[in-house]
N, C-alpha and C positions, 0 to 999 in steps of 0.2 A: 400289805395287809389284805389286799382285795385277796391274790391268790389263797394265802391262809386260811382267808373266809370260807372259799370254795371248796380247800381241801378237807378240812374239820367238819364244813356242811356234809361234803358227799362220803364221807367215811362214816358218820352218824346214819344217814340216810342207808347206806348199804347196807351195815350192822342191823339196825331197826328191818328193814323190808328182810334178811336172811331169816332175822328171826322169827317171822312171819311165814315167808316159805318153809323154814321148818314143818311151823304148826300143820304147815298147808298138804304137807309128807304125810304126816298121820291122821288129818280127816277121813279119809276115805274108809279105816277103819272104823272108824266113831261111827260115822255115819250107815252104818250096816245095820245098826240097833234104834235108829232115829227115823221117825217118820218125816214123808218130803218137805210137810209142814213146819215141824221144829226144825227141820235141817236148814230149810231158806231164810229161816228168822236167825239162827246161830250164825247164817253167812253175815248177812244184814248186821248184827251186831256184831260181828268181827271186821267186817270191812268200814264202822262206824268208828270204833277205838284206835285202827288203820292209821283213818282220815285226820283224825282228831290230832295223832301223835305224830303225823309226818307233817302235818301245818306249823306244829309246834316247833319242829325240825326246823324245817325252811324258813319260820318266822314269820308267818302271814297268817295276821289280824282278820278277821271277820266281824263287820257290826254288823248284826242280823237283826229283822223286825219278821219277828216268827210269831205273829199274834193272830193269825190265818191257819196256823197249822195246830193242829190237836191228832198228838201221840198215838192215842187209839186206834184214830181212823185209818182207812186205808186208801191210797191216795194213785192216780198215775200222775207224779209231780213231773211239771212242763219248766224247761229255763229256755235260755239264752247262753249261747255257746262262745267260747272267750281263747278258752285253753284247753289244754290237758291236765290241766289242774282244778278244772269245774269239777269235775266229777268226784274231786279228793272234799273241795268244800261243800259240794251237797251233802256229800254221803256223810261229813262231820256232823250234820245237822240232823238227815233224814236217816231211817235204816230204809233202805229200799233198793231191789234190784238195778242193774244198770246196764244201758246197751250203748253200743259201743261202733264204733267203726273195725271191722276185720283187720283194717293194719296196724291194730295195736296189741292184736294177739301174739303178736312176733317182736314186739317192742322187748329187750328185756329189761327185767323186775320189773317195771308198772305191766308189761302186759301178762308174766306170769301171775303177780298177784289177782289179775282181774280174771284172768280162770279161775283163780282159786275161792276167790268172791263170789264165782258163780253169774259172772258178766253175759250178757248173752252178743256176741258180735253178728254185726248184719255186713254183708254186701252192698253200697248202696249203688252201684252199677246194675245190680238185679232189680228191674221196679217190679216186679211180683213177690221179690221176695217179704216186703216190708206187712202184706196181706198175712204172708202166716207168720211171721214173726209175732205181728198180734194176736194173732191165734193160741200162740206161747206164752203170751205176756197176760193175757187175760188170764190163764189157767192160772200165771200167780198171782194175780190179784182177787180171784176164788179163792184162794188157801191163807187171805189175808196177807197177804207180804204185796207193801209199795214198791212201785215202778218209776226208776229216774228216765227220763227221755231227753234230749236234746232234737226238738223237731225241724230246728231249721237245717238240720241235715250234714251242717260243717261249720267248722269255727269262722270269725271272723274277729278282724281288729276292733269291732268293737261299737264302731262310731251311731251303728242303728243296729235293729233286730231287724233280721231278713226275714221276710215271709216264713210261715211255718207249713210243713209237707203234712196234711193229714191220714196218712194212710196207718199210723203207730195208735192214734186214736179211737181205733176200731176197737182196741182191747179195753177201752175204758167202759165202751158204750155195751161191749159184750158182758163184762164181769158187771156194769151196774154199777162202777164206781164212781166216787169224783175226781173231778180233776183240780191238782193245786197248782196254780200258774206260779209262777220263781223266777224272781228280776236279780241277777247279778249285773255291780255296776264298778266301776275303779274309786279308789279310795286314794292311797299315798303309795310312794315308792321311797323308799330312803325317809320318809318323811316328808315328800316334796307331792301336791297335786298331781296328777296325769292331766296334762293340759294339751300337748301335742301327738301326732301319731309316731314320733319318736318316742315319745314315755308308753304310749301302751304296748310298743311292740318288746317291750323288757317283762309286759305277762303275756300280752297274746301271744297265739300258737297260730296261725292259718295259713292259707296254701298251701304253696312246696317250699313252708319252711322244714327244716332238718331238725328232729328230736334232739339229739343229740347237743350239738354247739348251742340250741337253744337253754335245754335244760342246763349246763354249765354255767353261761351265761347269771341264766337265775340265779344260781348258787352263790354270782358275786356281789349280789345288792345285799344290805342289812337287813331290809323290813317290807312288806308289804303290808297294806291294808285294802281290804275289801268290802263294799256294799251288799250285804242282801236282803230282801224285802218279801213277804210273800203275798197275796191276792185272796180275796172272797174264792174258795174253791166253787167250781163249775158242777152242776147237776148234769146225770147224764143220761138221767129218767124221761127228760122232758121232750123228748123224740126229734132235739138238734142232730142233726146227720154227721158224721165226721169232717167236713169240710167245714160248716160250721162252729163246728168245738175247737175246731183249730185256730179259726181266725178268732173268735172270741179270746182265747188264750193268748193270740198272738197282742191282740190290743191291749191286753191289760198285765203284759209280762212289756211291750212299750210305755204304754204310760207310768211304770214303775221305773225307767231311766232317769226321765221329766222328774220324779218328787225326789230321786234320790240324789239329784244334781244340786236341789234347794239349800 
């Protein structure tokens, strides 16, 4: 039964992400008659309906406390990095750009479709690079389209939030945005609590694990469920430096592990 699971899962999932890359074939001409504006919100909400319908896929539940976040606004939203499947469950919730690690540009399907999404990928072996990256990320957050960031730089299992790198942060304090901190936490697997570091590594993703036997793997559990929470957004008016907006965020994307455990 488990095998069947996997097979039926990744034949949907294929099917579903082709007909995505489809769509993603014939943007380029759409996009000749659309300003860069409506073009990064159409991404935004195509990488939303994406997220929504490949969670659906997999089977993984999201309790969300999205009572911090308001639709309108424009956000550089800050989490805590788990997987390669955070960015499927932000982006269910949030429309907003995503940046990424380089080595997922060559993943195939998830890393085509995040071209097609309009992912922006960093080097993080480059420490200059992360200065203009923000440079780029402000511009979209000028044009009104939110930024997902992951600042502690790489996944982990899970068990705390690592320090946060603020040099991404630059682009919130340049566009004059806020910043919305976002606690992801573990919920159930089968049903069952994630209690040991044997249960979380059936979601997390970190190290030199291999994409591949991992993502499969996934594919043989029934159910996930996932915590998320989101934080008072951060002002970025008030002349905090980016080392500061970092740890601020960093504290209060920890203390959202703490309430979610309750």
């Amino acid at each position: 039964m488990t095998y069947i699971r996997l097979i039926i899962k990744f034949i949907l999932f294929l099917l579903h992400s082709l007909f995505f890359l489809l769509i993603g074939l014939v943007l380029p001409l759409a996009f000749l008659f659309v300003s860069k504006k409506n073009k990064r919100r159409f991404l935004s909400w195509l990488t939303k309906i994406w997220s929504i319908s490949t969670l659906k896929i997999l089977n993984v539940k999201i309790f969300a406390d999205l009572t911090y976040y308001n639709k309108n606004e424009t956000y550089l939203i800050v989490g805590n990095h788990l997987s390669w499947l955070d960015a499927v469950i932000f982006g269910s919730f949030f429309k907003a750009q995503f940046i990424a690690k380089k080595e997922i540009a060559s993943w195939p399907i998830i890393g085509w479709l995040s071209k097609i999404g309009g992912t922006v990928f960093i080097d993080r072996t480059k420490i200059t690079q992360g200065v203009k990256v923000a440079s780029t990320l402000a511009k979209t957050l000028q044009l009104g389209s939110s930024v997902l960031i992951f600042p502690e730089s790489k996944s982990s299992i899970g068990n705390k939030v690592l320090p946060f790198k603020p040099s991404l942060f630059l682009s919130a304090i340049e566009a004059g945005s806020k910043i919305l901190p976002v606690t992801l936490d573990f919920g159930t697997v089968d049903g069952k609590p994630f209690v040991t570091d044997e249960d979380k590594i059936k979601f997390s993703y970190f190290d030199d694990m291999t994409f591949a036997p991992h993502f499969l793997k996934f594919l043989t559990f029934k159910s996930f469920t996932m915590k998320l929470i989101t934080h008072s957004p951060i002002e970025t008016t008030t002349g905090l430096d980016a080392k500061e907006l970092a740890l601020k965020s960093f504290q209060l994307v920890e203390s959202g592990m703490e309430s979610l455990k309750k």
